[in-house]
N, C-alpha and C positions, 0 to 999 in steps of 0.2 A: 678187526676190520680197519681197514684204511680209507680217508675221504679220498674220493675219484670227483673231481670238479665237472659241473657241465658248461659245455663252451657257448653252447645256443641258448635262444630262446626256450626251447621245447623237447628239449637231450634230456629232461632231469632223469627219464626212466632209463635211459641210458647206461648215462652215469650210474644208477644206483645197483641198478643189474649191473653192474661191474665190482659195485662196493659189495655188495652178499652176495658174488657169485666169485670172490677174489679173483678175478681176471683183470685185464687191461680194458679201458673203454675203446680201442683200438678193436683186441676182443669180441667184444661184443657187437660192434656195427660190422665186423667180419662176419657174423651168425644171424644177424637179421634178417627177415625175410625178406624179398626179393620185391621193390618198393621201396620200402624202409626207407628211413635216416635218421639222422641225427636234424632234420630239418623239420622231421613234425615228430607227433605227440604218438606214445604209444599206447594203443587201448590194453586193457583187462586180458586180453586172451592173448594176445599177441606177448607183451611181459610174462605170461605163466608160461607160454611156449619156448621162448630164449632162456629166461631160467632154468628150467630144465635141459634145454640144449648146450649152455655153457658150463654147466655142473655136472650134465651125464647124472641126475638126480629125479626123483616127483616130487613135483611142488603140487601144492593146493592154493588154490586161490576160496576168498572168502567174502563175499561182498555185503556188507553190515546192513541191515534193513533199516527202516529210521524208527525210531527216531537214533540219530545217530549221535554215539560218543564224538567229546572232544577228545582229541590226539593227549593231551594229558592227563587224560582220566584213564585211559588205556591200560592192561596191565601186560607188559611185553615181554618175551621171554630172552631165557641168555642166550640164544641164538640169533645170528642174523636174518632179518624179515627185511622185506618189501613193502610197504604201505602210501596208499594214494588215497591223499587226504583232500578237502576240500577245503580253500580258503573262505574268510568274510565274504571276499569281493564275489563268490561263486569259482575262479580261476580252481583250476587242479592241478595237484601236486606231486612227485615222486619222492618221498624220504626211505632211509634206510635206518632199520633202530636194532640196536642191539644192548637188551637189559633197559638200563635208566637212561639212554643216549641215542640221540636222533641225529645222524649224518646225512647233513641237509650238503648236496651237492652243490650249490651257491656260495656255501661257506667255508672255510678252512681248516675249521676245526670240529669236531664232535661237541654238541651241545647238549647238557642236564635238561631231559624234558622237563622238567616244572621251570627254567628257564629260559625257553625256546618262544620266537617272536609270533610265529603261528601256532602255538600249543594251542589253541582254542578253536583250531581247524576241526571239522570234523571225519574222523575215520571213514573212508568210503570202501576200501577194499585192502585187506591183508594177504599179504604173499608169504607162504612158508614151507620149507621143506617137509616131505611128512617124516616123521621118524618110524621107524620101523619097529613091527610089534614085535613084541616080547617073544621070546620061545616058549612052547608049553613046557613046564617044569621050570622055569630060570629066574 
């Protein structure tokens, strides 16, 4: 996965749906719904929808009950996720994590969750492709 930076205030889900859906964030505000921008924030339903619409995939979305994990207590898998975390301040967030690495769109490079300035954000909602079941017999 590669960082896709956000250029606003309020793009990070943007962005991030660009970064686990490998598209361009160009991409992506080309597939948003009709409203949209890159000017506000995008809710839970709206993000599982693009996802799916720029990957041609089903996503699941999963909204964490509380008490809620910290972002690095989390145990994330090797695929690329979605995750909207919540900060101290209450502010919400869009990160992309893939394995032990959180691709914060603010920043330039993939950072080691047990690293990460917000790790102690908590998980509010998980975004993930579903994988497909097994075959009987396989």
């Amino acid at each position: 996965m590669h960082i896709v930076r956000q250029t606003k205030s309020y793009d990070c889900g943007v962005a991030v749906a660009a970064m686990v859906g490998n598209v361009s964030y160009a991409a992506v505000l080309d597939r948003l719904i009709t409203g949209l921008s890159s000017e506000t924030t995008l809710n839970e339903l709206v993000m599982w929808r693009t996802l799916q619409d720029i990957t041609r995939m089903e996503w699941q979305f999963v909204e964490v009950p509380p008490p809620r994990p910290r972002l690095r207590d989390w145990s994330f898998p090797e695929t690329p996720i979605a995750v909207l975390i919540e900060r101290a301040d209450s502010s919400r967030h869009y990160v992309a994590v893939l394995g032990r690495f959180i691709y914060d769109p603010l920043f330039e490079e993939p950072i080691a969750t047990q690293e990460y300035a917000d790790g102690n954000s908590s998980v509010i909602t998980v975004f993930a492709a579903k994988t497909p079941a097994a075959e009987p017999g396989a």
